[in-house]
C-alpha positions in Angstrom: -8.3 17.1 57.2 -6.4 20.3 56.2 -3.9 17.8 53.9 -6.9 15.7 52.8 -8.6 18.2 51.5 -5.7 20.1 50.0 -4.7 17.0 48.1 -8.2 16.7 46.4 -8.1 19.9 45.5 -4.8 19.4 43.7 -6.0 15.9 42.4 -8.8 18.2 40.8 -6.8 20.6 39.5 -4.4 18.6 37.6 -7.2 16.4 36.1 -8.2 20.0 35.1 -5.3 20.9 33.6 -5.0 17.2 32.0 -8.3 17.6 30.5 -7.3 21.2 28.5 -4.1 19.6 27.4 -6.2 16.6 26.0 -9.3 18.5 24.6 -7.6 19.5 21.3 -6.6 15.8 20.6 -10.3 14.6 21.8 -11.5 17.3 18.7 -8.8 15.8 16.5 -10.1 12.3 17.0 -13.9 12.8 17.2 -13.4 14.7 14.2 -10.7 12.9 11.8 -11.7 9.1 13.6 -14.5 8.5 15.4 -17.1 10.7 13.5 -15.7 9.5 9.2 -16.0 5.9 11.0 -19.5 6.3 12.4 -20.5 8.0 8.8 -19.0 5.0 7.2 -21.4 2.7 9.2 -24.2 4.8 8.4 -23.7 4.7 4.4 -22.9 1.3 4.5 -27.0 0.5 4.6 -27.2 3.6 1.0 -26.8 2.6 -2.7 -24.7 5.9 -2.9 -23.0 6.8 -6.5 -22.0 10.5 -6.4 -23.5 11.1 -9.8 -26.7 9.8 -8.9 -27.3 10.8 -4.8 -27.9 8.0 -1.9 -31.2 5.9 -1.8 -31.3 3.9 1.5 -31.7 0.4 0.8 -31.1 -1.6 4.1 -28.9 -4.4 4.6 -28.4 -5.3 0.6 -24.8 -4.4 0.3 -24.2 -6.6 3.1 -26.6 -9.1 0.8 -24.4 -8.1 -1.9 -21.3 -8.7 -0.3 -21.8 -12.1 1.1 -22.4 -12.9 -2.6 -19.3 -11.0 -4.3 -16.5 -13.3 -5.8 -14.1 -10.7 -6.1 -14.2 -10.1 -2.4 -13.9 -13.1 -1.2 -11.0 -13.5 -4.0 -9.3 -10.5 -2.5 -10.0 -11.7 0.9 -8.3 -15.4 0.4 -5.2 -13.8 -0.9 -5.0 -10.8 2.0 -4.8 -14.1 4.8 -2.4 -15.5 2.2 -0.3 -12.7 1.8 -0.8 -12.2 6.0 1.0 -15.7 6.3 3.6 -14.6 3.7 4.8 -11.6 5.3 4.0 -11.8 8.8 5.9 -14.7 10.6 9.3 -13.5 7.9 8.5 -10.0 9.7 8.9 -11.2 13.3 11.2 -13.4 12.9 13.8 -10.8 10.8 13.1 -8.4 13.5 14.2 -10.3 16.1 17.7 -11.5 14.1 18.0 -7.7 13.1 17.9 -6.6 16.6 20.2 -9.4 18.4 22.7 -8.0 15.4 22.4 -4.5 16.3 22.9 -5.4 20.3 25.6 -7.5 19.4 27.2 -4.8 17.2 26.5 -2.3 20.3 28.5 -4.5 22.7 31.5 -4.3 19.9 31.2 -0.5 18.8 28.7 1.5 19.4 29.4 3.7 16.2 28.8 0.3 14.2 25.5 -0.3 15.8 23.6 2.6 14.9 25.2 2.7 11.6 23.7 -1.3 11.2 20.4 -0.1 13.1 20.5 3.1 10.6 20.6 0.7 7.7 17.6 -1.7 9.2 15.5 1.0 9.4 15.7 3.0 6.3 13.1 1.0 4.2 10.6 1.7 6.4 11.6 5.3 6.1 10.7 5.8 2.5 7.8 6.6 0.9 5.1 3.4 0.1 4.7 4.4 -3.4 8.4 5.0 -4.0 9.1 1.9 -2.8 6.3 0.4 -4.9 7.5 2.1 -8.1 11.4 1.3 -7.5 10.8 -2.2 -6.8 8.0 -2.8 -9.9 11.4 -1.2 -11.6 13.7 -4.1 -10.1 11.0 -6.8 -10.6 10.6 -5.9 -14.4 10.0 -8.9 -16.7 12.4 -7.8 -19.8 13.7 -4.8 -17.9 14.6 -5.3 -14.4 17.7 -5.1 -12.7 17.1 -8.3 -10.8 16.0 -10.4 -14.1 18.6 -8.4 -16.1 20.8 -10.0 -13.3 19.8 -13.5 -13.6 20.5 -13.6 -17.9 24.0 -12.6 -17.2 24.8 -15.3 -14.9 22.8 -18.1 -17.7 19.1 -18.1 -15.8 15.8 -17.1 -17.8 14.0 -14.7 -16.5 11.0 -14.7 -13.8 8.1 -12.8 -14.4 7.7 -11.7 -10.7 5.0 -9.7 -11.2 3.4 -10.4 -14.3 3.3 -14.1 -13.3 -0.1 -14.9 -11.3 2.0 -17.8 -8.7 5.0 -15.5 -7.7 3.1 -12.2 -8.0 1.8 -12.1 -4.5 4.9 -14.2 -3.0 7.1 -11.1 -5.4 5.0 -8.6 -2.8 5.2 -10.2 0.3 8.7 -9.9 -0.4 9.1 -6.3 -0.5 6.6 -5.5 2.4 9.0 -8.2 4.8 11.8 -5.3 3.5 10.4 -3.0 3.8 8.6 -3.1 7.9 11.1 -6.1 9.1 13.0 -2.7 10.5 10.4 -0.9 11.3 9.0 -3.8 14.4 12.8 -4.1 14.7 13.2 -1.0 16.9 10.3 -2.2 19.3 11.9 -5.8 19.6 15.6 -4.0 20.6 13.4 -1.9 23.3 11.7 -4.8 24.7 14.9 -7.0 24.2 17.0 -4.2 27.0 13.8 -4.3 29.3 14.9 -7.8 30.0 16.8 -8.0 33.1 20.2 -9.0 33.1 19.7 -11.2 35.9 17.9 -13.5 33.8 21.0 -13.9 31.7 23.0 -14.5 34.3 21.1 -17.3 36.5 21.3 -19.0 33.2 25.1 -18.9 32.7 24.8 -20.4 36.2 23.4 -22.9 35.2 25.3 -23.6 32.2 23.1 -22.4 29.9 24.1 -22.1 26.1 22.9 -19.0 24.1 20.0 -21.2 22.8 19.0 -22.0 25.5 19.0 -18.3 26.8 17.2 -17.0 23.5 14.4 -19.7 23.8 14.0 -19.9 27.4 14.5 -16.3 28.4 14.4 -13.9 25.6 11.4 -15.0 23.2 9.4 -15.5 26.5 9.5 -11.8 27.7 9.4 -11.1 24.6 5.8 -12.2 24.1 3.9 -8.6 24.5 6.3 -7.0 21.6 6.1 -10.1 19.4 1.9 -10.4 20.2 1.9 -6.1 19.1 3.7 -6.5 16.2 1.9 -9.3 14.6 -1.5 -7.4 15.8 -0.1 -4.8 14.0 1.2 -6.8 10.7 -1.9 -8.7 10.0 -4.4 -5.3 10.6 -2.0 -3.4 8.3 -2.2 -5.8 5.7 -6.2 -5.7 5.9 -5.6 -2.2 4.7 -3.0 -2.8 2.5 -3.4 -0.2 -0.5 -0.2 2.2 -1.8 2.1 -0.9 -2.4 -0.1 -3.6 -4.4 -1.3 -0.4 -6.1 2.1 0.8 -7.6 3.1 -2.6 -8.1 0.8 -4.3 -9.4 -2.5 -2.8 -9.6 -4.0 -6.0 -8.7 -3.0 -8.3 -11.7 -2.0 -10.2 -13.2 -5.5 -10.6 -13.5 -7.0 -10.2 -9.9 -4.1 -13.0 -8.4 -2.6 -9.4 -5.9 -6.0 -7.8 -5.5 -6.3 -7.2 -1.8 -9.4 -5.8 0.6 -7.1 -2.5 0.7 -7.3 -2.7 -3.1 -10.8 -4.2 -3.9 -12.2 -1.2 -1.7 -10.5 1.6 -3.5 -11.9 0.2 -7.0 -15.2 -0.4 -5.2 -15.8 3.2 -4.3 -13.2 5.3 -6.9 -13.4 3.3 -10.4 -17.3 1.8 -9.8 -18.6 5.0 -7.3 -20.5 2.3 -5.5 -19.2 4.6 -2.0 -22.2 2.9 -0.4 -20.8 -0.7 -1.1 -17.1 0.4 -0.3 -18.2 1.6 2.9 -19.6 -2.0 3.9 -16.1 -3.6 2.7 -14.8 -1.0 5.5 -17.1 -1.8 7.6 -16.6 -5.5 7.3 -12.8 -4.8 7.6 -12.7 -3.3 10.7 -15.2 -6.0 12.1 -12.6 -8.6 11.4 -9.7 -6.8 12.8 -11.6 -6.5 16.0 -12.6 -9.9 16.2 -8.8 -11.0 15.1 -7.6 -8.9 17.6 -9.4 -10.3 20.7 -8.9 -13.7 19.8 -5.3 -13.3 19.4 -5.0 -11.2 22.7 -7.3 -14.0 24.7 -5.1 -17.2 23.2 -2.1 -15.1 24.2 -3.7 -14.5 27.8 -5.1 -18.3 28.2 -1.6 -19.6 27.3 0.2 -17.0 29.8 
């Protein structure tokens, strides 16, 4: 009884203690999260221009939206642009990371100098990136079309050109995040028993065999992460379409990330904006349990 009730007593305390250490980041959130995303719900149902106050007026931005060309514009070309960039993503990460455990089994000096050079896109700036590459991609000045004259072919107008724009982006966002997800897919790739691996060589198994049989499978929770992960991000999208292309030619790059911004900064329609947010974070939600019940009904 003695032990019993000493052990509750400790249970208690350390949920105690657990709670103080975790109070701080509860503020944090409630504050910086869960309290701008309730307000954003609220004003989604105002007309509110910050020159002229709010006026409640019910569900007509959601009216409004339903109606709105340019969002469903910039909503055809975010789930092109997802199907652009995502699978590339995934499927780079997973040849990036059998390089760098390859290169570890041969020097380990040479792998994290190859894992080093995955992973630095990822660790620049968005609009850097977006600035340097709008630099590369430059009709009559870029390196890459400055490139192409010398060795006889015209030049591509990558993003002045409204049918390679978007493909020019997708492009550049698969560079820059394919080693970012990388890192996840070598931590999930040495959680794989070795055992596996060898049962297979057993059995005679090639290393195609292995990769499809073994590794993609228990690979499946990294893989399902990353592309939650990928196609949410890209709902957001903002800093790179903004420094590369600002949404043109024309509106061929403008994405929800984008057509939000303009919504509430260049219009000050904040009231509409918030019910593009609001609509945004709808889909991911309902993206996000279908994809996490189709992974569950096929495991």
């Amino acid at each position: 009884m003695k032990k019993n009730k000493e052990c509750q007593t400790k249970r208690k305390s350390d949920i105690g203690i657990a709670l103080v250490f975790l109070f701080p980041s509860l503020i944090l959130l409630a504050l910086f999260v869960f309290w701008p995303m309730l307000d954003s719900i609220r004003m989604s149902f105002y007309d509110w221009n910050p020159l002229k106050g709010k006026v409640f007026n019910g569900i007509e931005n959601y009216v409004n939206l339903v109606h709105d060309k340019l969002w469903w514009s910039s909503l055809r070309n975010t789930v092109v642009y997802i199907l652009m960039n995502v699978p590339p993503i995934a499927i780079f990460a997973i040849i990036m990371s059998e390089l760098v455990l390859f290169a570890n089994k041969k020097n380990k000096s040479i792998s994290k100098l190859v894992r080093g050079v995955f992973f630095l896109p990822c660790a620049l700036s968005l609009v850097a990136t977006g600035v340097a590459w709008r630099y590369l991609m430059g009709t009559n000045y870029g390196v890459i079309n400055n490139f192409l004259n010398a060795i006889g072919l015209p030049s591509v107008g990558w993003l002045t050109d409204g049918k390679t724009a978007l493909v020019s982006m997708a492009i550049v966002t698969i560079w820059r995040w394919a080693g970012y997800y990388m890192v996840m897919v070598v931590a999930g790739r040495l959680e794989i028993s070795k055992e596996f691996y060898e049962a297979a060589d057993l059995d005679g198994a090639n290393a195609w065999h292995k990769f499809v049989s073994i590794t993609l499978p228990q690979l499946k929770p990294v893989l399902t992460y990353i592309i939650l992960m990928c196609v949410i991000g890209t709902f957001q999208e903002f800093d790179l379409v903004y420094t590369m292309t600002n949404g043109g030619p024309g509106t061929s790059t403008y994405l929800t990330g984008l057509t939000l911004y303009k919504t509430a900064f260049s219009s000050l329609k904040m009231g509409y904006s918030c019910t593009m947010a609001v609509f945004i974070f709808l889909l991911s939600i309902i993206i996000s349990v279908l994809q996490l019940k189709l992974t569950s009904e096929k495991d």
